[in-house]
Short mmCIF file of the C-alpha atoms (twelve columns), coordinates in Angstrom:
data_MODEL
# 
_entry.id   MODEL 
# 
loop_
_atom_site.group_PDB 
_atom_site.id 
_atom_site.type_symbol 
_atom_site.label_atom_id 
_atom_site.label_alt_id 
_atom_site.label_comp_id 
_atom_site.label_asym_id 
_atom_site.label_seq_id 
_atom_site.Cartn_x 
_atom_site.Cartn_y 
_atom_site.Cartn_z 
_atom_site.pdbx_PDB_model_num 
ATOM 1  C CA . UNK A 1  109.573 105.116 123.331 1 
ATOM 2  C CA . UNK A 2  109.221 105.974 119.515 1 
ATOM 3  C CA . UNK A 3  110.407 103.205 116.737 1 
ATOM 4  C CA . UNK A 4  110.703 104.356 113.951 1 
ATOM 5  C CA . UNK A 5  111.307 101.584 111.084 1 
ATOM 6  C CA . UNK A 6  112.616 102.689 107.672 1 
ATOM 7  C CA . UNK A 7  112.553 100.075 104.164 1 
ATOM 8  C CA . UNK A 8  114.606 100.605 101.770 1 
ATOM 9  C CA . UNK A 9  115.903 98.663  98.417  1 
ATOM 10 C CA . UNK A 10 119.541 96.642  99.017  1 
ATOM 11 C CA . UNK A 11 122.315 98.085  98.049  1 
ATOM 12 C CA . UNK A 12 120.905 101.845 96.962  1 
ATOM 13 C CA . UNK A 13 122.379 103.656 100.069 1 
ATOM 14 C CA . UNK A 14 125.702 102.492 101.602 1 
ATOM 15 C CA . UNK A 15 126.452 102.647 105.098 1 
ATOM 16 C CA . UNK A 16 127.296 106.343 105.719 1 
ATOM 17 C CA . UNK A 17 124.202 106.892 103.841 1 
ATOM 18 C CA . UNK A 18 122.222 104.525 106.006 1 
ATOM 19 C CA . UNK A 19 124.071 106.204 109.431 1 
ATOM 20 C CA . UNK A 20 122.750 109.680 108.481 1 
ATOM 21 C CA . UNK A 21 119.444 108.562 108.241 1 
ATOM 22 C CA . UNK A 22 119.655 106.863 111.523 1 
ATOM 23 C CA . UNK A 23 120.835 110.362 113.227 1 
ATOM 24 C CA . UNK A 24 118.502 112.651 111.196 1 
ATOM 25 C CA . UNK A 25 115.642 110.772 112.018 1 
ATOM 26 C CA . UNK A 26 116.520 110.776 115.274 1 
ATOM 27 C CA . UNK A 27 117.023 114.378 115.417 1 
ATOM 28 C CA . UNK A 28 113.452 114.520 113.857 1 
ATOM 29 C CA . UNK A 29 111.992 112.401 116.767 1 
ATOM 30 C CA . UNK A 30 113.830 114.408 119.419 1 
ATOM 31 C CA . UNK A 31 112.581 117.939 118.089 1 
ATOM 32 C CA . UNK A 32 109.439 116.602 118.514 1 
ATOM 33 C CA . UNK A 33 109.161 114.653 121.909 1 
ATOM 34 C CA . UNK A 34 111.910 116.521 123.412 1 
ATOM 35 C CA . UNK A 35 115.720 115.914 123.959 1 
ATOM 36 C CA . UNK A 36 115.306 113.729 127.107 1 
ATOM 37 C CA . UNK A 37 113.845 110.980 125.017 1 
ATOM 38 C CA . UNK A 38 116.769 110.869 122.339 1 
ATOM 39 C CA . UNK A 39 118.539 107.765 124.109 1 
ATOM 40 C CA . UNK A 40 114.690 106.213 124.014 1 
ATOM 41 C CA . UNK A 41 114.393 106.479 119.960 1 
ATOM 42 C CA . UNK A 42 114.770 103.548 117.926 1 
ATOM 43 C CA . UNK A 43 115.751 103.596 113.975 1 
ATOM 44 C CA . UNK A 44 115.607 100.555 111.946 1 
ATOM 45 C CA . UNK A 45 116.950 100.328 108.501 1 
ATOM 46 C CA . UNK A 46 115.399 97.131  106.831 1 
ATOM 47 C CA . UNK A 47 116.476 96.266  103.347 1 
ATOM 48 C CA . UNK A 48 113.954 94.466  100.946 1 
ATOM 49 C CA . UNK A 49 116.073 92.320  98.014  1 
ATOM 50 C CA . UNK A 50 116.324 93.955  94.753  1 
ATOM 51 C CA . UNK A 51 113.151 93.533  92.219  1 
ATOM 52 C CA . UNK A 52 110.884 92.363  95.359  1 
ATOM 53 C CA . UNK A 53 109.717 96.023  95.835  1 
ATOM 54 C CA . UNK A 54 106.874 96.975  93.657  1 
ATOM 55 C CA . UNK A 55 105.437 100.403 92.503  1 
ATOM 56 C CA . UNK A 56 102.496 101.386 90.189  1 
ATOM 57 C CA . UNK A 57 102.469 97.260  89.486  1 
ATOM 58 C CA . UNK A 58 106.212 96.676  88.279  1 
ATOM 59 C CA . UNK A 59 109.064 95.457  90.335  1 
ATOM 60 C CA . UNK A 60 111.561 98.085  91.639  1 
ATOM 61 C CA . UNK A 61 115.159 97.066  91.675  1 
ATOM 62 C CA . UNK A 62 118.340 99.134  92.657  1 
ATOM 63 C CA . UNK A 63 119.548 99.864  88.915  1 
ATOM 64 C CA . UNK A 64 115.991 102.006 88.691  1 
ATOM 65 C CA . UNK A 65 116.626 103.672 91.504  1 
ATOM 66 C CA . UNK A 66 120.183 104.248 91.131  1 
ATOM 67 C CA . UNK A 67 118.665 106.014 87.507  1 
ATOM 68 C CA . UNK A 68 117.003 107.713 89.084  1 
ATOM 69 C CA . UNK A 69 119.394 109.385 91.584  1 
ATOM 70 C CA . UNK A 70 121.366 110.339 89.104  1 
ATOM 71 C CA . UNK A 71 118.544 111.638 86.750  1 
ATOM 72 C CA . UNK A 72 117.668 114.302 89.744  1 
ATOM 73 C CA . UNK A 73 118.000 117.702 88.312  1 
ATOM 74 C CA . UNK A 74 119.655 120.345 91.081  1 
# 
């Protein structure tokens, strides 16, 4: 039985967001293993507080990433 656990910073994605990820994820696993295993496939969406993620040695918070979701050039 695959878990899969994801971490994320509070308050980036809201809960649509967070439901997709749940379902494609899933739909990851289950191409993989097979469909008989989808009802066996666990997601979990944990969300660390804002400015208590670090990267490259400097605290992360959701403003930065929010920046830089909307910096993303298409």
């Amino acid at each position: 039985m695959p878990l899969v656990d994801i971490h994320l910073i509070e308050g980036v994605f809201d809960k649509k967001q967070k439901q997709e990820m749940i379902s494609k994820v899933t739909d990851a696993m289950v191409a993989i293993e097979g469909e008989a295993l989808r009802p066996l496939t666990w997601v979990r969406i944990y969300e660390v507080a804002s400015g208590q993620w670090g990267v490259g040695g400097a605290g992360l918070t959701t403003a930065d990433v929010k920046a830089k979701q909307f910096s993303k050039t298409g």
